[in-house]
C-alpha positions as CSV (number, residue, x, y, z in Angstrom):
1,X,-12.3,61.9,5.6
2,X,-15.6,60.0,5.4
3,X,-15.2,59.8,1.6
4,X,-11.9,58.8,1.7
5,X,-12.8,55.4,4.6
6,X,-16.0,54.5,2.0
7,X,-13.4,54.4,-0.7
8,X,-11.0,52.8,1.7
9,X,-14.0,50.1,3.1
10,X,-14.8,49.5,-0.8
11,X,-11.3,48.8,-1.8
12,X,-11.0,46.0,1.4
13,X,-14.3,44.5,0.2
14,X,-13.1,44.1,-3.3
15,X,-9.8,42.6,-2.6
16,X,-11.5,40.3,-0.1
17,X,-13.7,39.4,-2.6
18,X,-11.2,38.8,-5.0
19,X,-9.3,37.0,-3.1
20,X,-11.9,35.0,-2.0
21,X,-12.5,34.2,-5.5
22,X,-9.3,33.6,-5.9
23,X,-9.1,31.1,-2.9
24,X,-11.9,29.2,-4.8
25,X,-10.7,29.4,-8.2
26,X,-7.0,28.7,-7.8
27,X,-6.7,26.6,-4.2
28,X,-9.7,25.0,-2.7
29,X,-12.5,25.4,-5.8
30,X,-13.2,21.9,-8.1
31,X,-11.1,21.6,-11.3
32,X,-13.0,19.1,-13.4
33,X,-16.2,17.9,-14.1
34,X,-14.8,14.4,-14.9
35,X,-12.2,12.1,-14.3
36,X,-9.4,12.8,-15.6
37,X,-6.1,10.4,-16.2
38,X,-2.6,11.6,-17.0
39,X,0.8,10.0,-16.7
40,X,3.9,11.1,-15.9
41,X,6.8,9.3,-17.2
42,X,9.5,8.5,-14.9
43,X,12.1,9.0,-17.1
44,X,11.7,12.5,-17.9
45,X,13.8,14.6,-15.5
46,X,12.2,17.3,-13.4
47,X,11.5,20.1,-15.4
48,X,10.2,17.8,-18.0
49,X,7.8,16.3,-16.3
50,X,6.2,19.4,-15.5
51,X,6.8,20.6,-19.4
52,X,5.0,17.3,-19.8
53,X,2.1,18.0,-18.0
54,X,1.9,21.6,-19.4
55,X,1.5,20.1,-22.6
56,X,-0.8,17.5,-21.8
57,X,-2.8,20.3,-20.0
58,X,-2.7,22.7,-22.5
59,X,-6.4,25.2,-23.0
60,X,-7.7,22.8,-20.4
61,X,-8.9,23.6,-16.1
62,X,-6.0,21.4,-15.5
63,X,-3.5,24.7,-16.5
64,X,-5.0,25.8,-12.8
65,X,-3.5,22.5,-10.7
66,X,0.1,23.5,-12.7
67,X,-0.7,27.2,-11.6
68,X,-0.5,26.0,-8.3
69,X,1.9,24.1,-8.1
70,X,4.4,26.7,-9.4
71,X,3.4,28.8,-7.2
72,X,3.7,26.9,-4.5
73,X,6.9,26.4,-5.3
74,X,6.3,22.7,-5.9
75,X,7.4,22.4,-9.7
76,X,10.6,20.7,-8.3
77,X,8.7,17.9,-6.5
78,X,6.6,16.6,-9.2
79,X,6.4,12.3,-9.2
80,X,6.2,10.2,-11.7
81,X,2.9,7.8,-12.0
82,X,0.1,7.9,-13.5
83,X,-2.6,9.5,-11.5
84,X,-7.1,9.6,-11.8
85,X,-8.5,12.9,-10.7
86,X,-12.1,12.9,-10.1
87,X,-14.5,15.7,-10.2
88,X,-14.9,16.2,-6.5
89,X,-10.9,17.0,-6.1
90,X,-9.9,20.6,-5.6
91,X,-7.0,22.2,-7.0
92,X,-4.7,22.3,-4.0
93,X,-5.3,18.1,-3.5
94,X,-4.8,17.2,-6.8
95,X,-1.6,19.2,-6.8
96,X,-0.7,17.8,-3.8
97,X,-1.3,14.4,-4.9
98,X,1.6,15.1,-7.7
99,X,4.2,15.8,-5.6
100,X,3.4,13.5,-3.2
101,X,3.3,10.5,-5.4
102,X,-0.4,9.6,-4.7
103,X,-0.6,7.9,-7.3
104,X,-2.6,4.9,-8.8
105,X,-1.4,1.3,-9.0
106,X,-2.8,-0.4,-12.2
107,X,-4.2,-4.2,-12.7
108,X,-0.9,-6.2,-14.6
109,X,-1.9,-9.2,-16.1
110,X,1.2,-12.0,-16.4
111,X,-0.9,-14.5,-18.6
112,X,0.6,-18.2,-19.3
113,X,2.0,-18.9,-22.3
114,X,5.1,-21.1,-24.4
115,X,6.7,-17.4,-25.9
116,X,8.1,-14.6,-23.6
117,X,7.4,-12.2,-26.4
118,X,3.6,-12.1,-26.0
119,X,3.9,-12.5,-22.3
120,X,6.4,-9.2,-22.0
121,X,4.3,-7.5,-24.7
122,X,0.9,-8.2,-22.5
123,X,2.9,-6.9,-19.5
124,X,4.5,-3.6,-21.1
125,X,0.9,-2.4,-22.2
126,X,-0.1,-1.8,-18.3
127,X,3.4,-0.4,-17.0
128,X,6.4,1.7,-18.2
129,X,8.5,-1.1,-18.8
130,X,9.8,-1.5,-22.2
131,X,8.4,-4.8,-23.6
132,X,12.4,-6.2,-24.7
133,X,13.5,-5.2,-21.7
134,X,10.9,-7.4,-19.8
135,X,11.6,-10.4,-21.9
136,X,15.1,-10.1,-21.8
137,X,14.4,-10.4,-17.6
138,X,11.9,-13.2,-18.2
139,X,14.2,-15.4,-20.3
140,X,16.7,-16.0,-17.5
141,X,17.2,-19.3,-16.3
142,X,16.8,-17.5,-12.4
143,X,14.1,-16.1,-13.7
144,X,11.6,-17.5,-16.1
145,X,10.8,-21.1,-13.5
146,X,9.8,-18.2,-10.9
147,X,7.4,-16.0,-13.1
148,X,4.1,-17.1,-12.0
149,X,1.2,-16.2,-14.0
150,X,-1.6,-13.9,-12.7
151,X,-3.4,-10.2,-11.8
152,X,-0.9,-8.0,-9.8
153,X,-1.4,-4.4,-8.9
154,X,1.9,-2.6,-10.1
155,X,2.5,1.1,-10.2
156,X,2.4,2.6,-13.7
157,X,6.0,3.9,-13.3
158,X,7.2,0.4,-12.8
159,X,9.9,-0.5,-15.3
160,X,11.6,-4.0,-16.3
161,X,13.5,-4.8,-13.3
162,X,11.0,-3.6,-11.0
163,X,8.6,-6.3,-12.5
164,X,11.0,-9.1,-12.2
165,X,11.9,-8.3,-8.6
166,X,8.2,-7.9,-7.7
167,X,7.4,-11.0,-9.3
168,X,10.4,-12.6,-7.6
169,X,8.8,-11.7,-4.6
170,X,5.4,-12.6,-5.2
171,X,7.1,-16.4,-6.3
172,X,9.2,-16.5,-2.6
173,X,5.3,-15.7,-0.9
174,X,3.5,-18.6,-2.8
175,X,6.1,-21.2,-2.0
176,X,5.4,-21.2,2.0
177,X,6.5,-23.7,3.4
178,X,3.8,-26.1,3.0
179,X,4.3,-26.0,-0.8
180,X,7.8,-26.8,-0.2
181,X,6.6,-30.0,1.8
182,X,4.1,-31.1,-0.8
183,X,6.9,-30.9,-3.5
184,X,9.3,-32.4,-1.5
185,X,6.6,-35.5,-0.7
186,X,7.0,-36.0,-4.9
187,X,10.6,-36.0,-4.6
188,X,10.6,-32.6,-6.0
189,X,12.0,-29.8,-5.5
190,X,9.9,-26.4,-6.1
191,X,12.0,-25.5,-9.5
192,X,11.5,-29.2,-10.4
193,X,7.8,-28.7,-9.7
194,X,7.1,-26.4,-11.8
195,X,9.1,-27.9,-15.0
196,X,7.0,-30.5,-14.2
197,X,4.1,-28.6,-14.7
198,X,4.9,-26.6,-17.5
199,X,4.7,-30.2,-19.2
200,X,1.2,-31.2,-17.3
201,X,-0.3,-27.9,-18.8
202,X,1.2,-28.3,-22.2
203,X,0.3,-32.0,-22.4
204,X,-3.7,-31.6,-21.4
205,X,-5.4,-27.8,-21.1
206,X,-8.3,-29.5,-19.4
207,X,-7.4,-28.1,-15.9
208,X,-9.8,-31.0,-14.2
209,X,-7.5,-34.1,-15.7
210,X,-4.3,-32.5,-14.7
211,X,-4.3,-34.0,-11.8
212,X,-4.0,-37.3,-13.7
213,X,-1.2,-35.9,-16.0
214,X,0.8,-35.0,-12.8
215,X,0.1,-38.6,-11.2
216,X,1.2,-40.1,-14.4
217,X,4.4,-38.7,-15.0
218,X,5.3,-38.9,-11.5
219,X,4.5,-42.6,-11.6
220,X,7.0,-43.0,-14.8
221,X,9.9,-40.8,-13.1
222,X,9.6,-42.4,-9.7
223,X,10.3,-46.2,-11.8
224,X,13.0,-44.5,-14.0
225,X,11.2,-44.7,-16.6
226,X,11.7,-42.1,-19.4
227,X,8.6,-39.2,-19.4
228,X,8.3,-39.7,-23.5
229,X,6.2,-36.4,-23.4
230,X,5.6,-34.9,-26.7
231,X,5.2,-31.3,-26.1
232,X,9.2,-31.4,-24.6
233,X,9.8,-32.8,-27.9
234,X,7.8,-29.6,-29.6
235,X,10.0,-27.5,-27.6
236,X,13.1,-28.9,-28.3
237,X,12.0,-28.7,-32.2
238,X,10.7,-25.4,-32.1
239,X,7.6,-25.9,-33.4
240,X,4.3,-25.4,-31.8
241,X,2.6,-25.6,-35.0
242,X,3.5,-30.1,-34.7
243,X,0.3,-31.5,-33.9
244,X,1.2,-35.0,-34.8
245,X,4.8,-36.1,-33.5
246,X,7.1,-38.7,-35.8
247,X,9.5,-40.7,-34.8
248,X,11.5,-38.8,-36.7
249,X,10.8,-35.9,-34.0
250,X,12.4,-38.3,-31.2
251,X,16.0,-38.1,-33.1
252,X,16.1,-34.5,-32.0
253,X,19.6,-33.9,-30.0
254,X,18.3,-31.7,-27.0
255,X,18.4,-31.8,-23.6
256,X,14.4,-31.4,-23.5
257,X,13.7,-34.6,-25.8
258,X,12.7,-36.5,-22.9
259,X,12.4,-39.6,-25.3
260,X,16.2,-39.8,-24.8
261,X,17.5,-38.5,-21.5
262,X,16.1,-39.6,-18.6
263,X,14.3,-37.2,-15.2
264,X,12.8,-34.1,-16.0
265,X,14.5,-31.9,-18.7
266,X,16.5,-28.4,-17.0
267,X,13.9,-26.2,-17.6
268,X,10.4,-25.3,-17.9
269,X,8.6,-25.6,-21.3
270,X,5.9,-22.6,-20.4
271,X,5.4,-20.1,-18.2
272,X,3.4,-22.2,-15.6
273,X,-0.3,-21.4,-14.4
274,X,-0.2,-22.0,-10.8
275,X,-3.3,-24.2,-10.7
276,X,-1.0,-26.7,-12.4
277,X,1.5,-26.6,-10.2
278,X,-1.4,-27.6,-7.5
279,X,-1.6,-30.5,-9.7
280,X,1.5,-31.5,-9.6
281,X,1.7,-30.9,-5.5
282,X,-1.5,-32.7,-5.1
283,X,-1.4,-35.2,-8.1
284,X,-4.1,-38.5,-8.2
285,X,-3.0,-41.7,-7.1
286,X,-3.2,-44.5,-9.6
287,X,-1.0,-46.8,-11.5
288,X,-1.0,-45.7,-15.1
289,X,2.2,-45.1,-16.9
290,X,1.2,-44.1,-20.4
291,X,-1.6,-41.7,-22.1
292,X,-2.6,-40.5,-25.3
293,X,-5.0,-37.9,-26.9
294,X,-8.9,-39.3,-27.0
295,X,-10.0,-39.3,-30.4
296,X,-12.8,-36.6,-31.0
297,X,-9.7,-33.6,-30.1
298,X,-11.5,-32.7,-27.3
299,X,-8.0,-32.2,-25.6
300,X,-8.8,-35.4,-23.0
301,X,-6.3,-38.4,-22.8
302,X,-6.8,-41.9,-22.8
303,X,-4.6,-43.4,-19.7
304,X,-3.1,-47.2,-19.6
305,X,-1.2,-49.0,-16.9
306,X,-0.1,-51.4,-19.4
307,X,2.1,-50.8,-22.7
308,X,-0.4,-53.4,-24.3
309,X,-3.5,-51.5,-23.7
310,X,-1.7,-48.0,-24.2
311,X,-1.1,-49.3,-28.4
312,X,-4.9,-49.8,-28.4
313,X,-5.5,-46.4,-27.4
314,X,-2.6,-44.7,-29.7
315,X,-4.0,-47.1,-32.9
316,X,-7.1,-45.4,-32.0
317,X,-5.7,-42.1,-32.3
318,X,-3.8,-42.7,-35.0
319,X,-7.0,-44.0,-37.0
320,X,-8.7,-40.7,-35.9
321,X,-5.9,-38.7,-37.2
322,X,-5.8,-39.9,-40.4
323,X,-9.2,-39.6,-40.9
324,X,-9.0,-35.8,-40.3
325,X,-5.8,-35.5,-42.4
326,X,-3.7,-34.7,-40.3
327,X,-0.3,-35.7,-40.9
328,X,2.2,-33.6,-39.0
């Protein structure tokens, strides 16, 4: 009998310690010595993502978080995201975290810029999204006035339309109703604002003179004047590589030749950074009407109230020009 409750007493103290070990190992013990960063794509169905992860996983600790999620019974629950798992997690967290959805939300970077393609490319490379599918969102008409460029935190998993409407969103939050006001005290409304804009920043990429730019043009639309701004004219062309427009350039039959129609032209020529839109809410006040590049291509303008004084300053230009031979 007393044999038989020592081999009885050894046998409890081995399970116990087993599954004590086991407690550690598979539930509440560390997994990692480092971070660790995996994704889980959220078009995969169920039993893919976890085939996913047992791939990604293979011959590594993390086999032990799938371990437990299986049996758990969790398999079924797994999210899609991409997820960091640091070296202070245990097993039964970082499962949890995956079929929770605890997941991370990533910097996405909407830069400025004339071409969608770039923009959607820079975009894709931080989210799921499928970089046609974003520009084929962004090139809207609804659409690509409201993009604003800058840092948003996105979740991995995001795809295209979940972009748009979240940049949607973020557009309707930065047009309070202040910024309404200041547009509507230039006679603008917030779409026309930011065409506006789009040909501040593509006429000067000095940030401090737009200000100027803005004033100018505003000055020119508010006499019915025609804007005469070259870089609608490069858009209507096509053609960002024009440094020097022709006259022959002002025959081009577009809506966005502002040499020819009148008021701002229907669209935006960029996407707009919104320190440029300040510009236009919160332009200078003067009385110039005309500008042109400073020789030197420093990227500053020369500004004129009269037509008079605004051929001095183009002759200069046009001296400088030549000098550096260039023609077109």
């Amino acid at each position: 009998m007393r044999t038989w409750l020592t081999l009885l007493a050894t046998a409890s103290v081995v399970a116990a310690g087993a599954g004590a070990w086991g407690w550690n190992h598979y539930v509440a013990g560390t997994w990692t010595s480092s971070t660790v960063v995996v994704q889980v794509a959220p078009d995969l169905d169920v039993p893919g993502r976890l085939d996913a992860l047992e791939e990604a996983w293979a011959g590594t600790p993390g086999e032990r978080v799938l371990r437990h999620v299986v049996w758990r019974g969790w398999d079924g629950r797994l999210k899609a995201g991409q997820y960091t798992f640091h070296s202070e997690e245990s097993v039964q967290t970082s499962a949890e975290r995956l079929v929770t959805g605890d997941r991370d939300a990533v910097n996405v970077v909407v830069p400025s810029g004339r071409d969608v393609g770039p923009i959607a490319g820079a975009v894709s490379r931080r989210v799921f999204a499928d970089s046609a599918q974003v520009a084929k969102w962004f090139s809207r008409d609804s659409v690509m006035w409201r993009v604003l460029p800058n840092t948003y935190k996105m979740w991995w998993d995001t795809d295209a339309e979940g972009v748009t409407s979240r940049l949607l969103r973020e557009h309707r939050a930065w047009w309070n109703d202040d910024r309404v006001a200041a547009a509507a005290a230039q006679g603008l409304t917030p779409k026309e604002a930011t065409v506006l804009a789009s040909i501040v920043q593509a006429e000067t990429a000095v940030i401090a003179e737009a200000p100027l730019v803005a004033g100018l043009y505003l000055n020119r639309l508010k006499k019915g004047m025609l804007l005469q701004a070259d870089p609608t004219l490069i858009f209507a062309l096509g053609d960002p590589s024009i440094r020097r427009v022709l006259d022959v350039h002002k025959d081009v039959d577009s809506p966005y030749n502002t040499y020819k129609h009148k008021g701002l032209p229907p669209g935006p020529i960029r996407f707009v950074d919104p320190r440029y839109l300040q510009s236009v809410l919160h332009p200078a006040v003067h009385r110039d009407l005309y500008m042109c590049a400073k020789p030197g291509g420093d990227g500053t303008h020369d500004f004129a109230r009269t037509y008079l004084e605004h051929l001095r300053n183009a002759r200069a230009y046009q001296t400088w020009l030549n000098k550096q031979r260039i023609f077109r």
